[in-house]
N, C-alpha and C positions, 0 to 999 in steps of 0.2 A: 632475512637479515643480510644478506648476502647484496641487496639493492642498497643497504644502509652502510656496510661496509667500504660498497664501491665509490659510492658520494662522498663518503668521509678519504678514502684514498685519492679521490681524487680532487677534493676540497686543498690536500697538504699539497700535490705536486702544484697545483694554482698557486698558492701560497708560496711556495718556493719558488716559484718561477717568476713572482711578480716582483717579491724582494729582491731578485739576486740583478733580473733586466730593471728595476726601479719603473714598471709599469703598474696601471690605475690596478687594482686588485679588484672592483667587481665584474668590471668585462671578463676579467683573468679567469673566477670564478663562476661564470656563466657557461665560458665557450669550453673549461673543463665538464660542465656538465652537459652540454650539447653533444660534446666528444662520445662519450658515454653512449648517449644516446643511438648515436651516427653508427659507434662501431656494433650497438644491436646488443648493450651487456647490461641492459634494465630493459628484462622484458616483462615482467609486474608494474605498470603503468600507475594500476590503482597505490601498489607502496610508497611508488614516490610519490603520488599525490598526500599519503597520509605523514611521509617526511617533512615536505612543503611545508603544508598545516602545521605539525610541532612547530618546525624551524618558526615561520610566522607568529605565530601566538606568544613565542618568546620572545620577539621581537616586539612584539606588539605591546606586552608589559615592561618592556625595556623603555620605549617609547614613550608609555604612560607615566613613568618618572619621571621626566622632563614637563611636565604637561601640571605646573604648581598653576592655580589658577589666581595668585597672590603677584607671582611675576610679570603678568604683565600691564598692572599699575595701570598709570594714567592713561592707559591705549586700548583699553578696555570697550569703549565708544566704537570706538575705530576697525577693532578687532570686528565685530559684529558687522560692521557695515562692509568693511572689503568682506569679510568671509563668506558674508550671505549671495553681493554681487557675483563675487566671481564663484561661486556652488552654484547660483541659478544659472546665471549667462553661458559657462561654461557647460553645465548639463543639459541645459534647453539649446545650445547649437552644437556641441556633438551630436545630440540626439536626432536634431533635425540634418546634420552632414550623414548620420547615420542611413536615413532612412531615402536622402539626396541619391548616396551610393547605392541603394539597391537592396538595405535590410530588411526585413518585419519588423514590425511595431516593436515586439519582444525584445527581440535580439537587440532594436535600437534603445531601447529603453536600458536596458545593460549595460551598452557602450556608453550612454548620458550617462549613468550612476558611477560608472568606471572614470571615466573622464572629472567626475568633480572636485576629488580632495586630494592636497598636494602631500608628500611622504613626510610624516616628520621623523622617520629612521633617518633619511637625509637632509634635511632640512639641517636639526638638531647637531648630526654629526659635526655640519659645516659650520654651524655659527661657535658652537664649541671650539674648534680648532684653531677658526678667527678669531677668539676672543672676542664675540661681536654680543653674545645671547642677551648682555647688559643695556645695548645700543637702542634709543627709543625706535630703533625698525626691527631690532631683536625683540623685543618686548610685543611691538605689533605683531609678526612672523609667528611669534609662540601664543599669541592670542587668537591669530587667524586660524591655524593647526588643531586648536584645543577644542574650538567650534566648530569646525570643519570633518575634527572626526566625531566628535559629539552625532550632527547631524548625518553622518553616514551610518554611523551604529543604528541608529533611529531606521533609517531610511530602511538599510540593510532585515532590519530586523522585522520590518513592515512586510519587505519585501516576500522572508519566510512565509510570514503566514497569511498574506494576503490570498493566499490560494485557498485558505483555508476558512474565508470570512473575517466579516467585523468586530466579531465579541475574540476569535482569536488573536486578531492584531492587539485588540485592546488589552488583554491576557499579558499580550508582550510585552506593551510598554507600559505596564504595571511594575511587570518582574523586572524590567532595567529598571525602575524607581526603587525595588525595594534593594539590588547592587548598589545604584548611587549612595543611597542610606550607610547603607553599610560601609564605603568605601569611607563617606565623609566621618561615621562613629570611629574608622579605624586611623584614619588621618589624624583626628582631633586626641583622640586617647587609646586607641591602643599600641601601636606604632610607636610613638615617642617614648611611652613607657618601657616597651622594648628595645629599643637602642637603649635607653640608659641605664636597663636591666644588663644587658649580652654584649655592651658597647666592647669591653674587654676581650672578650671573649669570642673571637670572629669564624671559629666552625661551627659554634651556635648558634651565632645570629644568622650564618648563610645558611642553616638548616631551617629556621625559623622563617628568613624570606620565604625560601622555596616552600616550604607549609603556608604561610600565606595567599602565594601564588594558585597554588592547587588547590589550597580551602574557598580559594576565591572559582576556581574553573569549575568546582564538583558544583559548588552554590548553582553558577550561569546551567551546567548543567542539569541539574536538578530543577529547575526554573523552564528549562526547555528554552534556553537561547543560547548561540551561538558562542561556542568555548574563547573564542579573541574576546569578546564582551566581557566574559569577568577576569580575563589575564589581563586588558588593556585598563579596569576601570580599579585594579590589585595595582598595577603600576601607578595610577593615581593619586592613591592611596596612603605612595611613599614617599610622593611629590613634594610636599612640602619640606624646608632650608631647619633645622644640618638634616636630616633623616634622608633626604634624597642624596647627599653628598655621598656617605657615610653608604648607601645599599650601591649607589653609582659604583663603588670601587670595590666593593667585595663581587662583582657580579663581570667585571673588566673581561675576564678569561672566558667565559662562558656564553655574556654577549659574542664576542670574536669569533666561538666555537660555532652558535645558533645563525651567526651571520654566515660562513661560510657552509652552512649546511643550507640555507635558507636558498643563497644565491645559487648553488651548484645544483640545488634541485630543481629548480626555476628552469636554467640551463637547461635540464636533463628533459623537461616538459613544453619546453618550447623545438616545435616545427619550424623549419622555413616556409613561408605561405607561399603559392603564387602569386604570377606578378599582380594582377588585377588587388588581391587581399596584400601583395606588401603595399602598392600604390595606396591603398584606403588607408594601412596602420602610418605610413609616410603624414598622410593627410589629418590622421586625427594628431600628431608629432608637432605637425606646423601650428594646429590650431592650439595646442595647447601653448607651447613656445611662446608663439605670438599674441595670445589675445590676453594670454594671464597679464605678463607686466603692463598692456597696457591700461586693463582694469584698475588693478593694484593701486597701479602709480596719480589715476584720473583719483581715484578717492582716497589715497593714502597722503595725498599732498595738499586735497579738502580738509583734510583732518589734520591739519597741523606741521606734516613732515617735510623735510627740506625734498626739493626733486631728486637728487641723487640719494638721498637715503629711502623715497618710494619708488625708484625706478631699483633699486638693490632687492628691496623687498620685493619687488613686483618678480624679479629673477631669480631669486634664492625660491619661490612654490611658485615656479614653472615648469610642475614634473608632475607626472600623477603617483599614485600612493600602494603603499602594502596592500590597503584597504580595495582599490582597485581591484588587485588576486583572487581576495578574499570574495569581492562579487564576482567576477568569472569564474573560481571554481565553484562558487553555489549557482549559479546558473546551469555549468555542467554538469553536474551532481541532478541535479532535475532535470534534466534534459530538456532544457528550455535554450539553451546554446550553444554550438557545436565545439568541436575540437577547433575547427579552424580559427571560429571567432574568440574563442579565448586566448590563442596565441596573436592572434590581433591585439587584445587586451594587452598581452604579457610584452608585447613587444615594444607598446607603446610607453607601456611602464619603466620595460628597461631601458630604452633607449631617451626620456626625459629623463630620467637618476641621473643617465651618465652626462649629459650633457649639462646639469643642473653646475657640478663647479667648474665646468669650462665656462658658464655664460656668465655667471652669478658671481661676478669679481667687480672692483673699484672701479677697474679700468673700462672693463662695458660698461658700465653705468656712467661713467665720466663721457664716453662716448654720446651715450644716446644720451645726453642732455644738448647737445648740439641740437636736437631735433625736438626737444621740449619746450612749449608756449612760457612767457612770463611768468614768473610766477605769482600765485597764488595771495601771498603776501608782500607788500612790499617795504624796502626799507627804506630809511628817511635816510638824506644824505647827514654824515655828521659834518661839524664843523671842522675847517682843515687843519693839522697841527703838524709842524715837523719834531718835535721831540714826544711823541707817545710811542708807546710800545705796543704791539698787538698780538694778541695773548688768544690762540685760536684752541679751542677746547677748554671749557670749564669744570670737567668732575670736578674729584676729589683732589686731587693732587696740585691741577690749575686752580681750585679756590684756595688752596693755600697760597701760590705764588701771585696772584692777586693780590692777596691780604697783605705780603710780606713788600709788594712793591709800592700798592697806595701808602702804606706806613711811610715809606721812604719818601713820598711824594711823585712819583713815576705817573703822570698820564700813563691810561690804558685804556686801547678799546677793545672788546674782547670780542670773538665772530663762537657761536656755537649751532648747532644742529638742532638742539633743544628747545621747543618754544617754550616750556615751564621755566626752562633753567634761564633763558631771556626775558622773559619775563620777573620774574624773582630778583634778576642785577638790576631790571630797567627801575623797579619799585626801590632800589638803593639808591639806585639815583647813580648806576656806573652806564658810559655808555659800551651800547651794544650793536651789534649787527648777525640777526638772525640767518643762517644758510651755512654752507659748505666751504670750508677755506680752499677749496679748488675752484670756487667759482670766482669769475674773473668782475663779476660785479659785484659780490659781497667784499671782494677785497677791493676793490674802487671804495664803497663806501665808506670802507676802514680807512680809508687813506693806507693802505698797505705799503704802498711804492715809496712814499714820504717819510714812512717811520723809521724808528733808529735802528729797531730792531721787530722780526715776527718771533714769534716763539709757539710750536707748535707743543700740544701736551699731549698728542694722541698716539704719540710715536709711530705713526704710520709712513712708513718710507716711501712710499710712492705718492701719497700728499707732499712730503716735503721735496721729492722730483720737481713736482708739477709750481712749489713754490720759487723753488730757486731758479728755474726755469721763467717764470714768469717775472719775478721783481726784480729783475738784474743786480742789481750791485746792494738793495737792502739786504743787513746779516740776516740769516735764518737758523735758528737755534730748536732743534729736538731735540726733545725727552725720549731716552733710550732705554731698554732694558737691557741687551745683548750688547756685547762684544761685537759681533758680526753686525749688528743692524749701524751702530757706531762708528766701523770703516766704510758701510756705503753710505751713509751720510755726509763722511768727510771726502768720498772720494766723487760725490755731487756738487761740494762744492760749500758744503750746509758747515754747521758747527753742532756735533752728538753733545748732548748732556746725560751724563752714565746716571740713572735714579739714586743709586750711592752716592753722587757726589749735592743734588743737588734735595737733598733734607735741608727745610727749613733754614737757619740761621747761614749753616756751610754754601749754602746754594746762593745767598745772598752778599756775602764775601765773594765767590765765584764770580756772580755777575758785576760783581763793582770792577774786582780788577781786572776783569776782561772788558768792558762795558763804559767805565767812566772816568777811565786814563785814556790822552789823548793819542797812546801809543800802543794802543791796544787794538787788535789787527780788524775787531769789527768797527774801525773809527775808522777807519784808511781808505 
């Protein structure tokens, strides 16, 4: 207890220490557990490994919430085809950089399985926070995840018992069939009858999770497969809208708790290698970095998506995964791979998470399309107009102000990211231009430069940077939600629209008399 104490004390001083300097918190919580290590105060090796494991397996059901296989829609095709690409390409050349550098077959085989599926702990966390998870490259990201750990489970579980023969393997992926079962009976009806029983009632229902969790772990046990396997496939289970909302936020504190116990032990279990083994984990960092997005992005823009919305996704799983761990520590556990090369593993892990939200922004993705071929699809030029408007995003919110402008009689051409949803205007008979309103030729198509006005819906501030920046003197109008997002809009140059102001009828008043008086500062 004394190993689990220290991790937990020194899990709070990370904690304190990253809020108070406003530094990334999972370095924070690594090098506290490294510390640990360093000053020689975990000398029970095997505890922290059995802390890890907890920590992980909670996360691992944490993870499994997010994983509704309902969300991600029309990208379902898609999903399959990047996930499958990048899990082979990716495993079949670590494996072979593996065995380039100097490993055995074994050992290489490892590093391939380690190297294949990207984290949806981080993945998830990120698109959450962007409010992105809705986005058709959120929808793909959470389809590629969902398959990607499907297939490592699989993989992982083979792996157990491959040692053990073919009638064992088969054993095994019997017993994941008969968890899936039960995951999908508990999805379908048992689950939802329990929110609606306990919904009130929320020391009951979080007793009731937590029974689920561990009726699902004892199952995987009992079954003789690996404890994440029924914590991850229990998180599945709760997957599906509101019942995932609803276990998401009674579980808030206790994810937080499992994360910072998760990362500090990791810390506490990771060595510094020599150079020759940091040079190899450097190498396996690059190849992941680098070959992911470009995978991603080669078949995610086949399959319908604008290039900066498959170069985002190609960066948001270009990391490798929990699940990663999970196979170096059962390697080690068999002694079939050493201390060192797991901390190879571990380091490659940690050091793709961290770099995952510094790369996996608008802004590199906006970058590296300088460096992207034609695309894929292309647009028709429209016909030229100086009085339309160009209405760039069409949810929910943009097909109202649509509706409210064509009534009026307002030419509009509208640019969205969505082939469905350009598709679906093109069949009304509105025109469109399929792509990115940062690119500098979808907005040519639009006639952008010509119009009276753009109006951005997606209220993304550094798109509308990139517009005012780009169309000189046409107004540029975002949809705002914040107060703060609303002064750097105006202090770009743009014109904020606060979402209070612009409901329906009000919003349409608003634009008149800003809009269709000739004294009205976007006419000037």
């Amino acid at each position: 207890m004394i190993e689990l104490a220290l991790i937990l004390l020194s899990s709070a001083i990370a904690f304190g220490i990253a809020r108070w300097f406003q530094l990334p918190l999972i370095p924070a919580l690594i090098i506290g557990g490294f510390a640990l290590t360093g000053f020689g105060a975990l000398p029970e090796r095997a505890i922290v490994e059995h802390i890890l494991e907890m920590g992980l397996t909670f996360l691992v059901f944490v993870a499994g919430i997010e994983m509704d296989p309902k969300r991600v829609g029309p990208q379902k095709r898609a999903a399959v085809l990047v996930g499958s690409l990048q899990f082979v390409t990716l495993g079949v050349t670590a494996a072979g950089l593996s065995l380039a550098m100097g490993f055995d077959a074994t050992t290489a085989l490892y590093i391939g399985l380690a190297a294949t599926a990207s984290s949806t702990l981080v993945v998830v966390r990120l698109l959450r926070t962007r409010q992105q998870i809705f986005e058709p490259f959120g929808r793909l990201v959470i389809g590629v995840l969902l398959f990607q750990d499907l297939l490592i489970i699989l993989l992982i579980i083979a792996l157990a018992k491959f040692w053990d023969g073919a009638e064992a393997v088969a054993i095994g992926m019997g017993s994941l069939l008969v968890l899936v079962v039960l995951a999908a009976f508990c999805m379908r009806f048992l689950l939802p009858w329990l929110i609606r029983r306990f919904g009130d009632e929320e020391e009951i229902l979080l007793l009731s999770i937590l029974a689920v969790l561990f009726g699902f772990i004892g199952v995987a046990s009992a079954l003789e497969l690996p404890l994440f396997t029924g914590a991850f496939l229990a998180g599945v289970a709760f997957s599906s809208f509101p019942t995932s909302g609803v276990v998401r936020g009674l579980l808030s504190s206790l994810s937080d708790f499992f994360l910072a116990l998760f990362f500090t032990s990791l810390g506490a279990l990771i060595t510094i290698p020599g150079v020759p083994d940091l040079l190899r984990a450097l190498a396996l960092v690059a190849l992941v970095v680098i070959l992911t997005p470009v995978l991603v992005t080669i078949v995610a823009e086949r399959s319908g998506l604008t290039a900066r919305n498959a170069i985002e996704g190609g960066l948001l799983i270009a990391q490798t995964s929990e699940f990663s761990l999970i196979v170096g520590l059962q390697g080690l556990i068999l002694g079939q791979i050493t201390q060192e090369v797991f901390s190879i593993i571990a380091l490659v892990t940690v050091v793709t998470m961290i770099l995952t939200p510094i790369l996996a922004t608008n802004r590199v993705a906006i970058r590296l399309m300088r460096f992207q071929p034609s695309p894929i699809r292309k647009n028709k030029l429209l016909a030229p107009s100086d009085d339309h408007v160009v209405l760039i995003g069409c949810g929910t919110g943009g097909r109202v102000l649509l509706d409210l402008l064509r009534a009026r009689g307002v030419p509009v051409i509208v640019i969205d990211h969505d082939p469905a949803t350009v598709g679906h205007l093109e069949s009304e008979g509105i025109s469109c231009v399929w792509g990115e309103g940062s690119d500098l030729d979808v907005l040519a198509s639009a006639h952008a430069a010509q119009a009276r006005v753009v109006i951005v819906t997606t209220g993304r501030v550094q798109l509308a940077e990139v517009l005012i920046g780009q169309l000189g003197r046409t107004p540029v109008m975002v949809h705002v939600f914040e107060g703060h997002e609303a002064e750097q809009i105006r202090a770009l140059g743009g014109h904020p629209i606060l979402y209070s102001q612009a409901a329906s009828d009000a919003f349409i008043q608003w634009f008149d008399e800003r809009f269709a008086h000739p004294t009205s500062p976007l006419n000037q």
